[in-house]
C-alpha positions in Angstrom: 0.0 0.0 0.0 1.6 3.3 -1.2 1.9 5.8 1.6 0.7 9.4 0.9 2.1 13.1 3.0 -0.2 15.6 2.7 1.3 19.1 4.3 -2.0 20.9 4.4 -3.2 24.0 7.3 -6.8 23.9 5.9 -8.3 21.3 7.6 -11.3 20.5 5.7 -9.8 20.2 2.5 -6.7 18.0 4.2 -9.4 16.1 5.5 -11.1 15.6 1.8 -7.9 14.8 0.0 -7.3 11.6 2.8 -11.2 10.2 2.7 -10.7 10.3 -1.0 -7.4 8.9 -1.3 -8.1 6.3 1.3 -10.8 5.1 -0.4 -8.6 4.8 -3.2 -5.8 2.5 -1.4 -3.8 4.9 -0.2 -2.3 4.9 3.6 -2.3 9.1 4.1 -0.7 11.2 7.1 -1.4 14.9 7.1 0.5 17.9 8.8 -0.7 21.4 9.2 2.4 23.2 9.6 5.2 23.3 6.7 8.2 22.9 10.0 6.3 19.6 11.3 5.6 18.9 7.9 9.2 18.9 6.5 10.7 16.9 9.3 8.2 14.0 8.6 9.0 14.0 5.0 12.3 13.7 5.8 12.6 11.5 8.5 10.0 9.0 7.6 9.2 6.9 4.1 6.6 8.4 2.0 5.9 7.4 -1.6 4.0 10.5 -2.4 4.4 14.3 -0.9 0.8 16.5 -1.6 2.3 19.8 -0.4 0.3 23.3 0.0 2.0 26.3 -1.2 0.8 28.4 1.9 1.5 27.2 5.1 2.5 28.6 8.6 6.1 28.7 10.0 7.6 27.7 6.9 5.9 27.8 2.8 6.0 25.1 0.2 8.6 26.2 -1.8 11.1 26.0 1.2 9.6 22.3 1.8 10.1 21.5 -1.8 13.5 22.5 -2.1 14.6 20.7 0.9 12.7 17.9 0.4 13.9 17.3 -3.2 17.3 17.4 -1.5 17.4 14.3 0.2 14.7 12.4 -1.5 13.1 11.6 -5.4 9.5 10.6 -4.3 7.0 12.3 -6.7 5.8 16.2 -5.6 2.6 17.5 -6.1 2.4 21.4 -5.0 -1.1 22.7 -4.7 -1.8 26.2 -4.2 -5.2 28.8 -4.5 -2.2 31.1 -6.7 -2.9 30.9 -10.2 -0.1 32.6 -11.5 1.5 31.4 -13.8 5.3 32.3 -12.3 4.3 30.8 -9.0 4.0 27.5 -10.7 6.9 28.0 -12.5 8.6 28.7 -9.3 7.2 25.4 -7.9 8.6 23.2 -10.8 11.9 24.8 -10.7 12.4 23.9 -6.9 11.5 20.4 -7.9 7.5 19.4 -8.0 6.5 16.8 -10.1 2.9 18.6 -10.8 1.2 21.7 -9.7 -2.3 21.9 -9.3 -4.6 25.5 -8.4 -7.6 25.4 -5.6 -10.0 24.6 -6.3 -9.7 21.0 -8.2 -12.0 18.0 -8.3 -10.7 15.3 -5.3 -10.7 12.8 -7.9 -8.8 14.9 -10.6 -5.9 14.7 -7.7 -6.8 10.9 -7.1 -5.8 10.5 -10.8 -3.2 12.3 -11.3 -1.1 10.4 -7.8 -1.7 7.7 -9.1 -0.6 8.2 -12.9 2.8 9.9 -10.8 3.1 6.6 -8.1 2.6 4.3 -11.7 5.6 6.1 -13.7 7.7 6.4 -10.5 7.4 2.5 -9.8 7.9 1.7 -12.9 10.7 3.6 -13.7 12.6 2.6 -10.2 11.3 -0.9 -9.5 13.6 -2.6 -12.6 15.0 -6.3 -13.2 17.4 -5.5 -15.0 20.5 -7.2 -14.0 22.7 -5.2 -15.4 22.9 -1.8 -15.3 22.2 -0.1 -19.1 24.7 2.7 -19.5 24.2 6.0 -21.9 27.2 7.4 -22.9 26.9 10.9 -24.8 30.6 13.0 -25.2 31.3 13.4 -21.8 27.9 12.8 -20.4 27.5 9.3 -18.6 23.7 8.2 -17.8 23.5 4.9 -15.8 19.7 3.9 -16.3 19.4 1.0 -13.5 21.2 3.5 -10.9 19.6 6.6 -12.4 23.1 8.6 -11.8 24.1 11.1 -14.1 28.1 12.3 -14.9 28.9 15.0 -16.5 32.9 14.9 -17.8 33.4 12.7 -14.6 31.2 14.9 -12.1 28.3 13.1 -10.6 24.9 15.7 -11.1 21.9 15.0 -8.9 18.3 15.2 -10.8 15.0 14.8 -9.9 12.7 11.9 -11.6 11.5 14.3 -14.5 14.6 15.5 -15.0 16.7 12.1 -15.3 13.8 11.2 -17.5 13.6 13.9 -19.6 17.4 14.2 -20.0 17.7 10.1 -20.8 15.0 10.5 -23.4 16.5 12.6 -25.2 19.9 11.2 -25.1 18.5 8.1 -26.6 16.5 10.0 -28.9 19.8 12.2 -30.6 18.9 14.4 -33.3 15.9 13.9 -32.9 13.3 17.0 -32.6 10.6 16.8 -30.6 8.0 18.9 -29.5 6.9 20.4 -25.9 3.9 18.4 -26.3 5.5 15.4 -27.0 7.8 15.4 -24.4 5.5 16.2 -22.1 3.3 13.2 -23.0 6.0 11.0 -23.4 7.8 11.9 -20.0 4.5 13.1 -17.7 2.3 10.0 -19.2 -0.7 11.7 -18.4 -2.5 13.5 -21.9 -5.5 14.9 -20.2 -3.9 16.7 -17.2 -1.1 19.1 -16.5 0.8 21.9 -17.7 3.2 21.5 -20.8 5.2 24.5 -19.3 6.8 22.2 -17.3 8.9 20.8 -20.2 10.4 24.4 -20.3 10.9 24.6 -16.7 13.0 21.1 -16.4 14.7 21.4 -19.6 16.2 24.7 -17.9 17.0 22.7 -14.9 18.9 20.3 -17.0 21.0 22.5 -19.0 22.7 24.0 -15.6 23.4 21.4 -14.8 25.0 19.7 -18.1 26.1 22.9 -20.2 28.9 24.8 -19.7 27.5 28.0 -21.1 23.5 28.0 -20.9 23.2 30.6 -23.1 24.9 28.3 -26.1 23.9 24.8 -25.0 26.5 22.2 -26.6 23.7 19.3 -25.6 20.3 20.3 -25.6 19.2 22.7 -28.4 16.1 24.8 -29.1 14.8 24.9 -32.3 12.0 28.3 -32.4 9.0 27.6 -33.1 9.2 23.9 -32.9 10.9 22.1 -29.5 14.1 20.5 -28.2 16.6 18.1 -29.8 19.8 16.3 -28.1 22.6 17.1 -30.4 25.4 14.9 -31.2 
């Protein structure tokens, strides 16, 4: 049974995210406070974090940041602000998804469990052994999901190993926001492809040696992103 975190100070809709999720399956904790909240994320095993952008003594951004830190469990941010740099903000510090109060309970039922899916089946492999990318100077181990860069071991989150991996394998090739988005977030019918922007950022500063002329990852106006060999 996957466990969920939910860091949430209004009560009621904590309350309505857990009935709804429990009914689902799920095993669910909640925290009102974002200090409380962080040390349980961190010191116990979650499989999922649903994290409030608003919250006393210490905000979700803060939480994601650290969080993201230590541990690679799937992120969904939730927040009342619609704006469109706040969730921008929240997928740069390391969310998975962001979703704006209010939503349907069983819109977020469905989009944990398309994240918990992809994130098992990504990390809970047979393969014996490990499956190695190699790209000039860039060194992706698959079964680990450990990234080098000319010998430097990088840290990414999920979406970002992903995202970075697909396109590796993919050299050349040109694809577009809304294919990588539907390729990498699996999930057609929700979401936000802005988050393709966000992580491919993410990726190049921590791949390129100049960001402003990517040697890896190019953009091509007008259409999307290609891994260049």
């Amino acid at each position: 049974m996957s466990k969920i975190l939910i860091i949430e100070d209004e009560e009621s809709i904590a309350d309505l995210e857990k009935d709804y999720l429990e009914l689902s399956g799920f095993e669910v904790e909640i925290e009102n406070r974002g200090d409380i909240g962080l040390k349980k994320a961190l010191d116990e095993e979650f499989d999922l974090l649903i994290l409030d952008l608003m919250l006393p003594e210490m905000d979700g951004f803060e939480i994601c940041k650290k969080v993201r830190e230590k541990k690679n469990m799937p992120i969904i941010m939730v927040s009342a602000k619609k704006d469109d740099i706040d969730k921008i903000r929240g997928l740069g510090m390391g969310a998975d998804d962001y979703m704006t109060k209010p939503f349907s309970p069983s819109e977020l039922v469905a989009r944990v469990k398309a994240h918990l899916a992809r994130y098992e089946r990504l990390v809970n492999t047979n393969i014996q052994e490990n499956e190695i990318v190699e790209i000039r100077g860039i060194k992706i181990d698959k079964t680990a999901r450990r990234v080098w860069v000319n010998g430097e071991e990088k840290t990414f989150t999920t979406k970002e190993f992903d995202l970075l991996t697909f396109l590796a394998q993919n050299p050349n090739h040109v694809f577009t926001k809304e294919e990588l988005f539907n390729k990498i977030w699996d999930m057609e019918s929700v979401g936000d492809i802005a988050t393709v922007t966000v992580h491919i950022k993410k990726i190049r500063e921590k791949i390129e040696f100049n960001t402003a002329k990517p040697q890896y990852i190019e953009t091509i106006w007008g259409v999307g992103y290609r891994f260049k060999v």
